[in-house]
MIGUNU-550464 format. One record per residue: x, y negated, z of N, C-alpha, C in turn. Coordinates in steps of 0.001 Angstrom, whole numbers, plus 500000, padded with zeros to 6 digits. Layout:
# residues N
    nxx    nyy    nzz   caxx   cayy   cazz    cxx    cyy    czz
      X      Y      Z      X      Y      Z      X      Y      Z
...
//
This chain:
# residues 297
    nxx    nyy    nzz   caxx   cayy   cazz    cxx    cyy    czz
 656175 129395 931669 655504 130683 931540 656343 131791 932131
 655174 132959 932919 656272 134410 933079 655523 135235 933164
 656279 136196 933580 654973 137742 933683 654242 137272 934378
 653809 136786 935029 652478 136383 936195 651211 135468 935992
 651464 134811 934682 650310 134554 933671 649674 135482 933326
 648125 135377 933326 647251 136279 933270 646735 136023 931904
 646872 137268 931643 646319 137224 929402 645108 137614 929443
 644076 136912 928430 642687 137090 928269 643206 137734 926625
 642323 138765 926134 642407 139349 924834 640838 139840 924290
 641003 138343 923018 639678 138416 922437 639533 138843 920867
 639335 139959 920587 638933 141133 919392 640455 142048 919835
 639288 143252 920889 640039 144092 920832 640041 145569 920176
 640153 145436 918687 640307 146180 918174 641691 146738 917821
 642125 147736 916576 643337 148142 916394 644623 147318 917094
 644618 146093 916339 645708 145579 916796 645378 144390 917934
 644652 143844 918135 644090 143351 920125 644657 144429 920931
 644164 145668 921004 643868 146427 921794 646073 146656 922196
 646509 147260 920677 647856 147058 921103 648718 146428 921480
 648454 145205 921378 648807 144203 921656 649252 144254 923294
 647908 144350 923675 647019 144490 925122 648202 145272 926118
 648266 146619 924984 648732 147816 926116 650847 147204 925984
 651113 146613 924718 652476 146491 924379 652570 144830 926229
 651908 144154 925962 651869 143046 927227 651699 144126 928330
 651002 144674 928656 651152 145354 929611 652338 146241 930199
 652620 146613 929401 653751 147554 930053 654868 146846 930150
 654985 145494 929749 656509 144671 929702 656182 143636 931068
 654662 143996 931695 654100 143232 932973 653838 142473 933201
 652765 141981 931912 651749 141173 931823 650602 141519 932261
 650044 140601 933511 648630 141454 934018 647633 141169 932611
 647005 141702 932262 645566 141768 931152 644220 141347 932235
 643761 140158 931924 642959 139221 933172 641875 140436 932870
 641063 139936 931473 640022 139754 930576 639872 140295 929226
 639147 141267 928876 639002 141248 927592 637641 141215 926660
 637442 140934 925329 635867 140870 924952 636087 140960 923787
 635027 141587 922950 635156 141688 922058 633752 141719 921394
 633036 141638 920177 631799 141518 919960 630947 142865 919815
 632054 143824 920281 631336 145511 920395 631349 145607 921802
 630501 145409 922976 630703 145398 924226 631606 146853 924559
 630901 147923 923906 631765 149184 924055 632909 149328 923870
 633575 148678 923027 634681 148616 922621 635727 147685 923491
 635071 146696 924032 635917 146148 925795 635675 146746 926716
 634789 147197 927008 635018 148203 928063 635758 149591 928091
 636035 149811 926478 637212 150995 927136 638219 150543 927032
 638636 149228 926507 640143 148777 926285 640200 147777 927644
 638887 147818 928679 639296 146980 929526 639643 147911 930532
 639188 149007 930439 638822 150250 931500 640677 150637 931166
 641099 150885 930534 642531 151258 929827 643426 150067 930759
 643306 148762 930269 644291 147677 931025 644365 147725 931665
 642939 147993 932447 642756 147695 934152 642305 146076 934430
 641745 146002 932987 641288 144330 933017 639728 144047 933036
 639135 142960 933300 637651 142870 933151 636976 142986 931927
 635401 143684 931588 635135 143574 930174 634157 142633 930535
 634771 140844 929821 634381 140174 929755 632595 139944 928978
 631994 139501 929828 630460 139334 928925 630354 137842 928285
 631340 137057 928297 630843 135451 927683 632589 135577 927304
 632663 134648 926136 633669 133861 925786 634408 133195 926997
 633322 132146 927740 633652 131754 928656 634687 132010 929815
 634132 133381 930275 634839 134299 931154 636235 134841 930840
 636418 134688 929603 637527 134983 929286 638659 133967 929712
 638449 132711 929031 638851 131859 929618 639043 131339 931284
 638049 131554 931598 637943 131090 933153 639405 132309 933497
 639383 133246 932903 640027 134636 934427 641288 134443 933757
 642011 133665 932667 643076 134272 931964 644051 132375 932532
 645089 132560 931835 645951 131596 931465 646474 131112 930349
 646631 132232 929155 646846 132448 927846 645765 133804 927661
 645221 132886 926403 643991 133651 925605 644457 133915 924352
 644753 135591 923957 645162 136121 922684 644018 136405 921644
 644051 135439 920596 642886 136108 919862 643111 136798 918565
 642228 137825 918059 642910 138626 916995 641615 138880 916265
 640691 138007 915539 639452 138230 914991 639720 138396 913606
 638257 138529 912798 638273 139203 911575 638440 138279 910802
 637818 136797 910539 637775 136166 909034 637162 134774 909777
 636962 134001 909247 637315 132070 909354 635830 131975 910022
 634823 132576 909962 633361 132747 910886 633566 132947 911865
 634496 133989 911891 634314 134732 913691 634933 133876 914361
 636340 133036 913584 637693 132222 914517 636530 131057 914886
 636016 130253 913948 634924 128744 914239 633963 129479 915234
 633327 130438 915088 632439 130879 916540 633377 130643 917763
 634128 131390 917917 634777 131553 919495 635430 130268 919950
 635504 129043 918965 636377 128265 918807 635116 126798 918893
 633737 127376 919201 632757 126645 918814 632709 125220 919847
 632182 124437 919443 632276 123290 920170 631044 123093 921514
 630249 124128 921000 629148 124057 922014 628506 125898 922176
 627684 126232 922962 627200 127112 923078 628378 128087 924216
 628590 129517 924108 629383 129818 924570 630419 129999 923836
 632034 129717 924152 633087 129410 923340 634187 129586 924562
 635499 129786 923709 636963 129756 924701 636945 128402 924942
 636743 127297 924574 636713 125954 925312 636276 125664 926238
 635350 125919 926716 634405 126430 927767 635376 125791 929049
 635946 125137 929776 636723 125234 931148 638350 125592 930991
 638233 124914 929311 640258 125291 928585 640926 124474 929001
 641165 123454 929807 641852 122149 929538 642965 123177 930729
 644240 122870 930330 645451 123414 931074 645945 125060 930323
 644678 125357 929516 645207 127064 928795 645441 126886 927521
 646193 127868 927223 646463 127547 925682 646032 128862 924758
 645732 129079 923474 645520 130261 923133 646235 130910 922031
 646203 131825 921458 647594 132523 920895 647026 133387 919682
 646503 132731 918162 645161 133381 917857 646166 133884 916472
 646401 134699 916504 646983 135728 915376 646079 136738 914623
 645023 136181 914346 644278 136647 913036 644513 135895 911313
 644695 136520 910350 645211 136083 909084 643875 135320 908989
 643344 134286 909065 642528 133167 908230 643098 132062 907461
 642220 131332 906855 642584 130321 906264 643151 129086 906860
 644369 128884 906341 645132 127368 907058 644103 126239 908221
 642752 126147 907338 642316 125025 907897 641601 125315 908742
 641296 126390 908757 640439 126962 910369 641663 126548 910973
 643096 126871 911241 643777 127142 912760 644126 125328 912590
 644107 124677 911639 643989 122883 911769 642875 122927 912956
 641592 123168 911994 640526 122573 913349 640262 123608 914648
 640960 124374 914686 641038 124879 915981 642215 124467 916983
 642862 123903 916468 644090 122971 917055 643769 122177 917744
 642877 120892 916776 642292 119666 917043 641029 120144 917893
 640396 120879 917539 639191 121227 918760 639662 121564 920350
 640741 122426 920286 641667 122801 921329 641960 121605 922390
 642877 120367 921617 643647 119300 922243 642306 118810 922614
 641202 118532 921790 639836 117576 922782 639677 118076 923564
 639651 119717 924021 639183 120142 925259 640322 120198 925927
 641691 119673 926201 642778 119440 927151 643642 120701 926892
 643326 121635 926165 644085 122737 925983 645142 122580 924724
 645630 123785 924336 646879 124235 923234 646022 125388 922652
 646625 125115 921285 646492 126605 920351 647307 126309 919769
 648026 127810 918816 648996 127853 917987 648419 129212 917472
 648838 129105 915879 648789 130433 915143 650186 131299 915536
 650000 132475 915100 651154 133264 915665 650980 134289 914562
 651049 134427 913410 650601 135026 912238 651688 136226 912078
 650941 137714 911498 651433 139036 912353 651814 139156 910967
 652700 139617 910432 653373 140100 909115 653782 141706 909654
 652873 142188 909997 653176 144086 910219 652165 144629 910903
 652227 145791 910911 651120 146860 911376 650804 146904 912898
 650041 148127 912869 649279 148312 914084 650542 149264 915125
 651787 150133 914680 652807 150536 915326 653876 149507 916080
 653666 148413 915481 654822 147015 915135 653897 146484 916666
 652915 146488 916781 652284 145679 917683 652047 146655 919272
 652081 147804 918945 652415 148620 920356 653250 148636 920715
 654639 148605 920069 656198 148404 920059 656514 147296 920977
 656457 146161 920244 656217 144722 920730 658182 144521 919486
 657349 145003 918281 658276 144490 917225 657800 144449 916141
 656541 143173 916037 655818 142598 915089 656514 141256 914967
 656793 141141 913447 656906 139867 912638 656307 138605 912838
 656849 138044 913184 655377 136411 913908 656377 135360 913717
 655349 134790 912871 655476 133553 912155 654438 132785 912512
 655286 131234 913349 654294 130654 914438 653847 129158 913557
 652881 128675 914336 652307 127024 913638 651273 126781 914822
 652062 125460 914706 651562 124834 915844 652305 123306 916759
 652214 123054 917162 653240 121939 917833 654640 122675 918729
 655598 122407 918210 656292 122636 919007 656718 122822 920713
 655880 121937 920901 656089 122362 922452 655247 123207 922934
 653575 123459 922573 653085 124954 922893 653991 125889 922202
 654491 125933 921288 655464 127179 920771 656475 127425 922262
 656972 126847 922291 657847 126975 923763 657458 127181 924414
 656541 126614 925056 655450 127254 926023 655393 129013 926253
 655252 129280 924901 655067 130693 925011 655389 131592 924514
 657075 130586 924177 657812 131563 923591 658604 133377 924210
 658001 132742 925587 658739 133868 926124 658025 135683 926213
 656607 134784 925938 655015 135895 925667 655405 136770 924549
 655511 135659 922938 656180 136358 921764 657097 136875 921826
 658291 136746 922383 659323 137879 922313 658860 138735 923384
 658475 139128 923642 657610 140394 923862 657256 140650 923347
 656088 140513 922274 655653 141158 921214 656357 141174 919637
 657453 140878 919634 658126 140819 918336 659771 141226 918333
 659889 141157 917251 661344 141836 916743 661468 140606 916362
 661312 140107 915498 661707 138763 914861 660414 137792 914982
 660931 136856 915221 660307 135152 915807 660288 133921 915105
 659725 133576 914053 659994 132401 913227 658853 131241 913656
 659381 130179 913968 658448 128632 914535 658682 128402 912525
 657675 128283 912130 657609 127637 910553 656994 126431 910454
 655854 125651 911382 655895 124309 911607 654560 123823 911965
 654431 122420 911348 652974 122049 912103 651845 123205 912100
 650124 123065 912829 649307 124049 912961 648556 124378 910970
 648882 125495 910724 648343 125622 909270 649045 126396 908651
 650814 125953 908918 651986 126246 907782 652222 127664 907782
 651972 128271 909101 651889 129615 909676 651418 130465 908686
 650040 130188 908442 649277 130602 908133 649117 131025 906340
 649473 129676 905903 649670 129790 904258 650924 130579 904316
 652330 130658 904860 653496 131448 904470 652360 133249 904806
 651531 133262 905801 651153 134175 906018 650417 135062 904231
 649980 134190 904252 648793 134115 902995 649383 134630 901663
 650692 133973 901735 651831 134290 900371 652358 135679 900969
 652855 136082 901794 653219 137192 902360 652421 138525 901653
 651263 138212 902639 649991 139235 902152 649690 139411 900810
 649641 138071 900039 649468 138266 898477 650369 138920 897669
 651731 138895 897912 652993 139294 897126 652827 140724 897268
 652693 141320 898982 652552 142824 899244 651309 143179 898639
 650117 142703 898374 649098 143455 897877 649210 143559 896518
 649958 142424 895565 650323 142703 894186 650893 143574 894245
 651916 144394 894940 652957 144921 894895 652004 146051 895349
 651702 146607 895903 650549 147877 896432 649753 148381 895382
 649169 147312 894159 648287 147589 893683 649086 147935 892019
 650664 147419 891962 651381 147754 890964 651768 149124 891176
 652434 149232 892446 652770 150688 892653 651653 151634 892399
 650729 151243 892777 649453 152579 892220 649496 152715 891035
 648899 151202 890586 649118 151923 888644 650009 152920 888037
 651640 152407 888644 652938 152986 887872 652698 154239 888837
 652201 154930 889468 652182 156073 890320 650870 157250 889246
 649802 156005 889456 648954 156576 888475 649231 157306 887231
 650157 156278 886445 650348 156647 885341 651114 157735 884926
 652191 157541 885832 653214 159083 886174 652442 160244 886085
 651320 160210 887205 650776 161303 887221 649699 161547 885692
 649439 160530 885295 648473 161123 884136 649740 161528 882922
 650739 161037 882901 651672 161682 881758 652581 163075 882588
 651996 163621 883677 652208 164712 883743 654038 164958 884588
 654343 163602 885379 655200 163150 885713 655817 164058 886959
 656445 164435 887718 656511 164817 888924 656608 163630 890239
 655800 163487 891090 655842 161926 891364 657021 162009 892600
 657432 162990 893177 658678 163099 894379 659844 162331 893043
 660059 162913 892034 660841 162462 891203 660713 160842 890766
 659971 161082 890259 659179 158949 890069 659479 158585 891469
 659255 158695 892428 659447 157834 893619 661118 157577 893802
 661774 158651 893751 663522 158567 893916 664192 157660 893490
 662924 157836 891779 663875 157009 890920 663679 155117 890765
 662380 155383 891615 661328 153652 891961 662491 153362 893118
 662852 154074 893790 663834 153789 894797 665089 152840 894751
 665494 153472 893901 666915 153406 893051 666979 152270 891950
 666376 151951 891664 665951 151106 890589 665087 149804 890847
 664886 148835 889926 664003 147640 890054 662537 147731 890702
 661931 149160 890249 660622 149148 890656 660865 149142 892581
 661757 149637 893230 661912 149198 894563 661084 148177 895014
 660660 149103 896486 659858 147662 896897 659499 148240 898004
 659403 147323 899421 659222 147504 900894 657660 148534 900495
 657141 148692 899907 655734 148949 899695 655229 150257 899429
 656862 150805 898450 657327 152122 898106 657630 152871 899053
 657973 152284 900329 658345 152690 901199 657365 153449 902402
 656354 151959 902335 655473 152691 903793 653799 153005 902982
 653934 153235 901472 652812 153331 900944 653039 154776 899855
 654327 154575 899015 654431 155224 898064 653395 157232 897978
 654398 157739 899412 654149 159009 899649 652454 159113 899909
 651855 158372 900744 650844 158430 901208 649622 158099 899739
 649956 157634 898678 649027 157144 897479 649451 158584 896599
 650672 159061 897206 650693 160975 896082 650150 161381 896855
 649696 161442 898151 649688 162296 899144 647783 162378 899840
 647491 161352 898776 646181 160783 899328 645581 160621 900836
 646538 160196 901309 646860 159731 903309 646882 158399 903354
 645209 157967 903934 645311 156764 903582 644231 156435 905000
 645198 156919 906191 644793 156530 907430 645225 155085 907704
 644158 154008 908106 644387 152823 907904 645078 151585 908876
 646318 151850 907943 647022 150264 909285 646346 148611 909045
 646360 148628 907393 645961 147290 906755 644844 147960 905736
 643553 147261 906262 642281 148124 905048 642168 147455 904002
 641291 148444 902953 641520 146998 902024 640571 146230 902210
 639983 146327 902854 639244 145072 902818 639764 143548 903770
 640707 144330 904216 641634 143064 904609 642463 142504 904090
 642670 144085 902915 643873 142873 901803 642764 142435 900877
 641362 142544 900537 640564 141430 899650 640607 139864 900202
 640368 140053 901454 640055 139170 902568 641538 137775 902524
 642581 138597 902440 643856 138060 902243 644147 137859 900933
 643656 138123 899935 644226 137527 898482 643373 136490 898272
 641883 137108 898758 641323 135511 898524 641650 134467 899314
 641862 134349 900409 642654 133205 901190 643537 132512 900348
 644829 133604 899721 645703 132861 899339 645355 132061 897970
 644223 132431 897339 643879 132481 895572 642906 131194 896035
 642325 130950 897135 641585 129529 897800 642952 128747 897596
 643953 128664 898221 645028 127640 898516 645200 127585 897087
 645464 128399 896094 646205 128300 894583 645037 127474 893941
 644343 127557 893713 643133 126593 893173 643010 125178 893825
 643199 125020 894983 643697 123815 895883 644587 122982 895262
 645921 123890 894371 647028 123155 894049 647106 123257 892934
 646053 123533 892380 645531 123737 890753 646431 124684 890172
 646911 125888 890557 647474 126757 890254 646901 127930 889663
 646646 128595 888370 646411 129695 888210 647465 131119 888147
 646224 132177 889144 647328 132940 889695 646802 134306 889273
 646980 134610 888150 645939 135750 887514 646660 137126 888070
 647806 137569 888676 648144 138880 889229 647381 138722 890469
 647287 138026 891574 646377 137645 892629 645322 137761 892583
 644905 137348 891052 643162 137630 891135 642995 138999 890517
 643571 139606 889976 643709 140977 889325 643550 142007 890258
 644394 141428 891691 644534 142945 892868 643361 142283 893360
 643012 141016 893838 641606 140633 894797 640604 141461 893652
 640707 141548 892739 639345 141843 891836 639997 143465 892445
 640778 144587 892315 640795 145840 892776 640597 146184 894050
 640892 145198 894450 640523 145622 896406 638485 145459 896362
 638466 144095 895851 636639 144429 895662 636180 145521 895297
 636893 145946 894483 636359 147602 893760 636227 148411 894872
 637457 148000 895402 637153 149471 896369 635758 149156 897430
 635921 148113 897813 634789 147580 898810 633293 148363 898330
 633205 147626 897188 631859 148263 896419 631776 149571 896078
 632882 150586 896415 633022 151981 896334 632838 152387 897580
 632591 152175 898367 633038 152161 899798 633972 152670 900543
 634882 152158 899859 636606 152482 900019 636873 151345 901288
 636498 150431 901528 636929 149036 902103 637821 149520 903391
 637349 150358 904188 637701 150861 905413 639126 151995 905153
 639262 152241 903886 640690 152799 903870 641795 152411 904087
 643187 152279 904207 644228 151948 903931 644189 150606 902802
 645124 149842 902323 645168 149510 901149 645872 150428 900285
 646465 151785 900991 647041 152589 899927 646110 153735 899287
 645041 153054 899662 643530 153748 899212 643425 152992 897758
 644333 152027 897431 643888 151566 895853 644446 152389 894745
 644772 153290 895103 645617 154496 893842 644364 155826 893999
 643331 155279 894819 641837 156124 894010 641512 155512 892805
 641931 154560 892593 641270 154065 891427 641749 153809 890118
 643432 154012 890498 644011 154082 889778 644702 155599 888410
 644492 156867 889997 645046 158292 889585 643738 159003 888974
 643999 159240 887942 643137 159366 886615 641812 160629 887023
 642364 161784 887787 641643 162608 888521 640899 162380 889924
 641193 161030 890413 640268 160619 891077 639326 159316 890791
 639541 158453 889787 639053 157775 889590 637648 157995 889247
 636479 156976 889797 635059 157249 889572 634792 155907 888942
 633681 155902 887934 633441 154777 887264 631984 154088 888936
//
């Protein structure tokens, strides 16, 4: 692999789209892009200077490595489909690079669907935001066979600060799953104890210093705390992506006959917000529901 592989980029939204422009400027041509809002590839193709792909297909045909970044385990089995129009389509020799948080066993059978059509896939699972991915210093934690990892290892360090191969196609994905679950417990604790401050009349610049300093610490306090006093809850991770992600992981815990009642506690608050029509906020949009003067039944 080198800069002269041509990248196809399929869901180019928030983080596709950065992705897109972070490959680009390190001089990766951008073949192809598509996305299921035609409008929405054509200005991120019009931006690359890449084609706005009209078929799955096409994507494939114009690219060499196909980046995909979709919403939930429907959209990955569509594009991934065995018949109709699909990235398999004319894959045998491409490999694809699909870093959307789904469930383990989608990126299994998109593996195995992959190798029948002569191609590679590997998960490449994003542990950070939408800044992390314009940068090209996003967290990626890979699964997949080792030798597509190599393949394209030289693509990922471009887009990352730190690089972890964690193992066969799947494993990626569940460390992903635990990741997301631990931070959304932790998002949805900090609101409460933020909440509560404020209903006992707390000063919360003060509560935060002292969350700092102390056990309540937490990466979460950090890039969430101010913004849940501050009610700034312009969205890197929505919640409806952290519902989307606790239930993933709360699927695997029932798998291993595990009950995981803080997991199902924040998946049950992120639903709230959904059904409020909060979904499209931040996840540091869950301290509406928590701070006593904004809370709505």
């Amino acid at each position: 692999m080198n800069a002269r592989d041509r990248i196809g980029i399929v869901g180019a939204g928030r983080m596709g789209a950065n992705i897109g422009r972070r490959l680009k400027d390190v001089g990766y041509p951008i073949a192809a892009v598509f996305d299921a809002r035609p409008q929405v590839a054509e200005e991120v193709a019009h931006e690359l200077g890449a084609k706005a792909a009209h078929s799955l297909a096409d994507v494939t045909g114009a690219s060499d490595i196909v980046i995909t970044v979709v919403t939930d385990d429907a959209a990955m089995s569509e594009i991934f489909a065995r018949s109709d129009d699909s990235l398999l389509a004319g894959s045998r020799g491409k490999i694809f690079v699909n870093c959307a948080t789904i469930s383990p066993a989608v990126h299994v059978e998109v593996e195995r669907a992959a190798q029948d059509a002569g191609a590679q896939a590997i998960e490449a699972c994003m542990a950070s935001s939408i800044p992390q991915a314009r940068n090209g210093t996003l967290y990626l934690m890979v699964g997949g066979s080792r030798e597509a990892f190599e393949r394209v290892r030289p693509l990922l360090e471009q887009m990352s600060a730190s690089l972890r191969y964690i193992g066969p196609a799947g494993s990626a994905a569940k460390v992903k799953a635990l990741v997301n679950m631990v931070m959304n417990i932790n998002t949805a604790g900090l609101a409460e104890g933020l909440g509560l401050a404020d209903a006992l009349g707390l000063d919360l610049d003060t509560v935060r210093e002292v969350f700092a300093q102390t056990g309540a610490n937490s990466r979460v306090l950090e890039t969430d705390g101010a913004d849940m006093q501050n009610r700034e809850h312009e969205v890197y991770f929505s919640a409806a992506h952290a519902a989307k992600d606790s239930g993933i992981a709360l699927a695997l815990a029932r798998a291993a006959g595990l009950d995981l009642p803080l997991a199902e506690a924040t998946e049950t608050q992120y639903k709230r917000m959904i059904e409020r029509g909060l979904g499209e906020l931040d996840k540091s949009g869950i301290a509406e529901l928590t701070f006593r003067s904004r809370a709505t039944k």
